[in-house]
C-alpha positions in Angstrom: 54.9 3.4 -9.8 53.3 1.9 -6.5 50.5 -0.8 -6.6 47.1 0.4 -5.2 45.2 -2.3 -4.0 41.9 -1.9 -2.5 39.9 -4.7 0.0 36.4 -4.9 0.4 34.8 -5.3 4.1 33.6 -8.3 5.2 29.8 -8.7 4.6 27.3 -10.1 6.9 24.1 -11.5 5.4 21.0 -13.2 7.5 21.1 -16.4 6.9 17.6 -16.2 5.5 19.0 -14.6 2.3 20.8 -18.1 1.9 24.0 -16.8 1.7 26.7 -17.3 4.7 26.0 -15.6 7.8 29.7 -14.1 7.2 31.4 -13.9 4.0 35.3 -13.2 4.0 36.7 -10.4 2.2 37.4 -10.6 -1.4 40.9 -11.3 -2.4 42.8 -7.3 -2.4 42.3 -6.7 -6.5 44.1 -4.0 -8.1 42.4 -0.3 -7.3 43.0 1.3 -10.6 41.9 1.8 -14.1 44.6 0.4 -16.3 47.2 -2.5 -15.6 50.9 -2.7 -14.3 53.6 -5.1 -16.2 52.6 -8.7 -15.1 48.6 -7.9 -14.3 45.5 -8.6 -16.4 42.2 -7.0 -15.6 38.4 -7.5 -16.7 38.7 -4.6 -19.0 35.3 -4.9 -20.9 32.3 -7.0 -22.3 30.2 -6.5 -25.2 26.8 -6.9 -26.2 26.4 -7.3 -30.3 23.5 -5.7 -31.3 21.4 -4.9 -34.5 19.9 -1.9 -33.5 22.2 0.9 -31.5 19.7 3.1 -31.4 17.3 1.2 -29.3 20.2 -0.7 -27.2 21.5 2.8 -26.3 17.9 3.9 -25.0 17.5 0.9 -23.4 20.6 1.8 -21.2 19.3 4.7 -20.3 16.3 3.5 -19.2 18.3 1.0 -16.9 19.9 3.8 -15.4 22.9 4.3 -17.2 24.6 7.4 -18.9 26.2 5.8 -22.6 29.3 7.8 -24.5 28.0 8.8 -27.9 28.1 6.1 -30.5 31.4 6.1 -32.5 32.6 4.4 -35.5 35.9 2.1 -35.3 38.6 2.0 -37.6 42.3 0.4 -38.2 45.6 2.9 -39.0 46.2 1.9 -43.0 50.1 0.3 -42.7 50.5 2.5 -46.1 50.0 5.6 -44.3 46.3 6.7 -46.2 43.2 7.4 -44.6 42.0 4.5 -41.8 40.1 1.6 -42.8 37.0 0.6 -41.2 36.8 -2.5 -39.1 32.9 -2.9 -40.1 31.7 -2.1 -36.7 30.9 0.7 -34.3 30.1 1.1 -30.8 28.6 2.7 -27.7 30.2 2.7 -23.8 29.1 2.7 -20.6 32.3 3.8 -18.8 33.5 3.0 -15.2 35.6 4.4 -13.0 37.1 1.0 -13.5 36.0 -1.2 -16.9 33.2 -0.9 -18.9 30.7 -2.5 -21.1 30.3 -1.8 -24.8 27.6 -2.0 -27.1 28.8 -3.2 -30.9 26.8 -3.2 -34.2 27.6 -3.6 -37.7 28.4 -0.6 -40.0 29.7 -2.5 -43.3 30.5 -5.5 -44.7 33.6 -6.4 -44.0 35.0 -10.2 -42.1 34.5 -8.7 -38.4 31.3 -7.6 -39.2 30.4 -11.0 -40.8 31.8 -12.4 -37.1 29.3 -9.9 -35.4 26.4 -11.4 -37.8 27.7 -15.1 -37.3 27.4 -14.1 -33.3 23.7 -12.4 -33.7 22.3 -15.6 -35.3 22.8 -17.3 -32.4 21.2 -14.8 -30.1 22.0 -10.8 -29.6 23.7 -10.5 -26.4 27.4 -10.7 -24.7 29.9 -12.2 -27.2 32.7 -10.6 -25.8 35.4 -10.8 -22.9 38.9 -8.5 -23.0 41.0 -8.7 -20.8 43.4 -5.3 -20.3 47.4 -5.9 -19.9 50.0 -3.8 -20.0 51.9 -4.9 -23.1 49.6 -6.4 -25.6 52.2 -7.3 -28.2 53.7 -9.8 -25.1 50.8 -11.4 -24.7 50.1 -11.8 -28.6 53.6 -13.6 -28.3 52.3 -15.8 -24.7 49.0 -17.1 -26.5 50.6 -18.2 -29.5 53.3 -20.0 -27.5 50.6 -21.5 -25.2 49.0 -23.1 -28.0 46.4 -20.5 -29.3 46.2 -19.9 -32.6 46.3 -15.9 -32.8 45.4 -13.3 -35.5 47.8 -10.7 -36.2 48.3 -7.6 -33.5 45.5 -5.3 -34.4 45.9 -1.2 -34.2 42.6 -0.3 -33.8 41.1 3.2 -32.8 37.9 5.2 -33.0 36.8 9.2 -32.9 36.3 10.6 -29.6 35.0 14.3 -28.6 36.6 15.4 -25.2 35.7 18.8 -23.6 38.7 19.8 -24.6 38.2 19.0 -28.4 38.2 16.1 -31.0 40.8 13.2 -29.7 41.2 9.6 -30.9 41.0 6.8 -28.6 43.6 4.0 -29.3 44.4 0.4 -28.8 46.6 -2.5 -29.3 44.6 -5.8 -29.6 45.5 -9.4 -28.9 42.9 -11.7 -30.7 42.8 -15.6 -31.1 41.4 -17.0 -34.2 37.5 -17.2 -34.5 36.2 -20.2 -32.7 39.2 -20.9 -30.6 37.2 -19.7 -27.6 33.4 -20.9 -28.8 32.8 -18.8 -25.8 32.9 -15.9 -28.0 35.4 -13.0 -29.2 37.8 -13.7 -26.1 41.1 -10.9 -26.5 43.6 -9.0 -24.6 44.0 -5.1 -25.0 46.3 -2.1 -24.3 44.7 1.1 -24.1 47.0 3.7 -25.3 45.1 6.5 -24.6 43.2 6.6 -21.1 42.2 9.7 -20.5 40.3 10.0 -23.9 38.2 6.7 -23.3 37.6 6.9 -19.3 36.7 10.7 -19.5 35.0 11.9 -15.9 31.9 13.4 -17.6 30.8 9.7 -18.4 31.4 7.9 -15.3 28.4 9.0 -13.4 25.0 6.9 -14.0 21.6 7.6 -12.2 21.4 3.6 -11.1 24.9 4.6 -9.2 27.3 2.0 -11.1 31.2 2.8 -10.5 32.9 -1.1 -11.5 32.8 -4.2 -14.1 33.2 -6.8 -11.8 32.8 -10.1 -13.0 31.7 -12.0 -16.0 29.4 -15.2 -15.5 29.6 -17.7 -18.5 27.6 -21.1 -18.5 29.1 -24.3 -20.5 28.6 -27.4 -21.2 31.9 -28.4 -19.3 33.0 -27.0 -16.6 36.1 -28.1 -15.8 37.5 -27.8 -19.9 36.7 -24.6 -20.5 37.6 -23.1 -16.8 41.5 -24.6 -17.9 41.8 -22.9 -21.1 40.6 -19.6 -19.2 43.1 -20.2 -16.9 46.0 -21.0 -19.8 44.8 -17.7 -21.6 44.8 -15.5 -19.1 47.7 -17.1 -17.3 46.2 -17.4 -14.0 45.3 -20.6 -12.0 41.4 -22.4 -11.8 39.8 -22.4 -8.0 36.8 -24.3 -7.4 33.7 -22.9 -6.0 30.1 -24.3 -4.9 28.7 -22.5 -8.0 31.4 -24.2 -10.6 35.2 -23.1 -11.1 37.0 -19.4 -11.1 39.6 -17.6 -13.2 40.7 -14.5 -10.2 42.1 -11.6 -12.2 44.4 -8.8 -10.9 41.6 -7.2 -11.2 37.6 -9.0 -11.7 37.1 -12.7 -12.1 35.8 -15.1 -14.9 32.8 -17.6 -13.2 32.4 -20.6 -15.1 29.1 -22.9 -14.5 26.8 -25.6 -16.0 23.9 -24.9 -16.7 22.1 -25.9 -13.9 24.1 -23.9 -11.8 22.8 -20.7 -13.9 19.6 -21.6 -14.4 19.3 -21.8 -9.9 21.1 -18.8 -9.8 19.4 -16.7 -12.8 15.7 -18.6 -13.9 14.3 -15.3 -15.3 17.1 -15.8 -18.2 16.8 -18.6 -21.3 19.8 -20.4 -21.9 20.0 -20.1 -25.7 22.9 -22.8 -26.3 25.8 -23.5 -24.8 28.0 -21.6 -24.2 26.6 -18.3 -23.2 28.6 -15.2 -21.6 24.8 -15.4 -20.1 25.5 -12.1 -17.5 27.9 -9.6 -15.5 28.4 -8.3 -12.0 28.4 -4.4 -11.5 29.6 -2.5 -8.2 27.0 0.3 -7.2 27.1 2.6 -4.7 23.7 1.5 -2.9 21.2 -1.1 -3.8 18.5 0.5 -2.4 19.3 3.7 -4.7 19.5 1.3 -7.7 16.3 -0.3 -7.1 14.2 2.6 -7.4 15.8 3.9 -9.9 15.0 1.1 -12.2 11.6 0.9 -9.9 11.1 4.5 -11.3 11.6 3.5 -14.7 10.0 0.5 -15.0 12.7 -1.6 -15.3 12.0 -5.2 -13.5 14.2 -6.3 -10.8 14.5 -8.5 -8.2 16.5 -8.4 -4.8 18.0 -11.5 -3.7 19.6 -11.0 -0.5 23.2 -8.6 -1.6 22.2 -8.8 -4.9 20.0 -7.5 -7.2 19.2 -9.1 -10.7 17.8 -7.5 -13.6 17.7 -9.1 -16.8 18.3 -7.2 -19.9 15.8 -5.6 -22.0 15.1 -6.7 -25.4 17.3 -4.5 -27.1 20.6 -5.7 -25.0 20.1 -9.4 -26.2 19.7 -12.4 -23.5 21.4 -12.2 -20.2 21.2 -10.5 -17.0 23.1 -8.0 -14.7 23.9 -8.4 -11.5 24.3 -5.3 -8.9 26.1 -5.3 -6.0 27.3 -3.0 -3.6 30.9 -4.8 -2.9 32.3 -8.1 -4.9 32.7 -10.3 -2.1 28.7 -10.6 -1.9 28.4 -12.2 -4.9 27.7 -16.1 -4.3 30.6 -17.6 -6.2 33.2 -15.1 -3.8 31.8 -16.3 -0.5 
């Protein structure tokens, strides 16, 4: 199987938008949904919510076309009916990552996690990472240091066009509060085409790719290491703090002075806060009035445009762009 790799064009920006007059292309990141043996991707974040409902009307009002909500379960090892993890979800699918939307469904010690997570604000409290074999990788954190959980099976009930499929996964987690980041795991999807199905990857505001995750801490330079020792890639530094590059997608680590001059319409809650994301569209302009249209506020910052979540999403922000490589941190 051949590695598809995709670079962006360089970007020129007046240097009255206060970014470089011209930015270099992006490091060549991996043009495809799922990774190879060796690679790790920005798979997916996740927003913890109390109310789906709302959250998922609240994401079309920004523009975006969510999956139906479905309810998540683990295979019993006995062989009788699944058992319920305590949680369900909603997606906003890609055509390369996608964000999630979890909420409780019953009691259970992942659901109690999810509450745990809530008290301290709704919002992003989760970062996977896809690779090709999570089982390896289960094995690499715990002999880097991490203390892990047991592999998870999970899956969840999809429809399809073609008729009722189940969506499956192999999960990598490190014990709660290992990454006070928040629910930090690695993932294998075993069943792409049920979860990245064409009839959900098209979204009025025109968003295609999950590109980066922005996460403010206290320090920089601690929590950009163990990033680097979990996902197995190396730290670069940057005027905006320190990066984690990904085969595919990047991790941007900052204080919080650095988020608060790049994002003041958001609150910093506490430290740390997964506090926004970056998503590829196909135009700006195209994005802008649709959430113009809608009444969703925005504002244009040079290649970017910024919209802070509504209510019902938590605290944070996200970040549109038309190609990676105009995001500050990737100049």
């Amino acid at each position: 199987m051949s590695r598809s790799r995709c670079t962006p064009a360089p970007i020129t920006r007046r240097p009255a938008d206060g970014f470089a007059v011209a930015q270099a292309p992006a490091a060549s990141e991996a043009d495809r949904q799922l990774p190879l043996e060796g690679e790790i991707f920005l798979d997916h974040l996740a927003h913890f919510v109390r109310d789906a409902q709302s959250a998922g009307r609240a994401l079309t009002h920004a523009g975006f076309a969510p999956a139906p909500l479905s309810i998540q379960s683990n295979p019993d090892p006995d062989g009788g009916p699944p058992r319920l993890t305590g949680t369900g979800n909603m997606t906003v699918m890609f055509r390369r990552g996608y964000v999630e939307i979890l909420f409780k469904t019953s009691d259970t010690p992942l659901a109690r996690e999810l509450d745990t997570a809530l008290g301290r604000h709704p919002g992003l409290h989760l970062v996977a990472f896809a690779v090709a074999d999570a089982a390896k990788a289960h094995a690499t954190l715990s002999a880097s240091g991490f203390r892990v959980r047991p592999l998870v099976q999970m899956q969840r009930p999809v429809d399809t066009e073609s008729g009722p499929a189940t969506a499956a996964f192999t999960i990598a987690r490190v014990e709660h509060g290992v990454m006070p980041e928040g629910r930090v795991q690695m993932l294998t999807h075993r069943t792409e085409r049920a979860v990245w199905q064409p009839r959900w990857l098209t979204h009025p505001n025109g968003a295609v790719a999950l590109t980066d995750v922005v996460i403010a801490v206290e320090h920089v330079e601690e929590a950009a290491q163990r990033f680097a020792r979990f996902t197995g890639r190396p730290v670069a530094a940057n005027a905006a703090g320190r990066a984690v590059a990904l085969d595919r997608g990047r991790v941007q680590i900052m204080d919080a002075a650095a988020f608060t001059g790049l994002l003041p319409e958001v609150a910093i809650p506490s430290l740390p806060f997964i506090g926004a994301y970056a998503i590829m569209v196909v135009s700006l302009d195209t994005a802008e009035q649709v959430l113009r249209a809608r009444g969703t506020t925005s504002r244009r910052h040079g290649p970017l445009l910024i919209v802070p979540f509504p209510r019902e999403l938590g605290l944070g922000a996200w970040i549109f762009v038309e190609t990676a490589s105009a995001l500050p941190w990737r100049t």
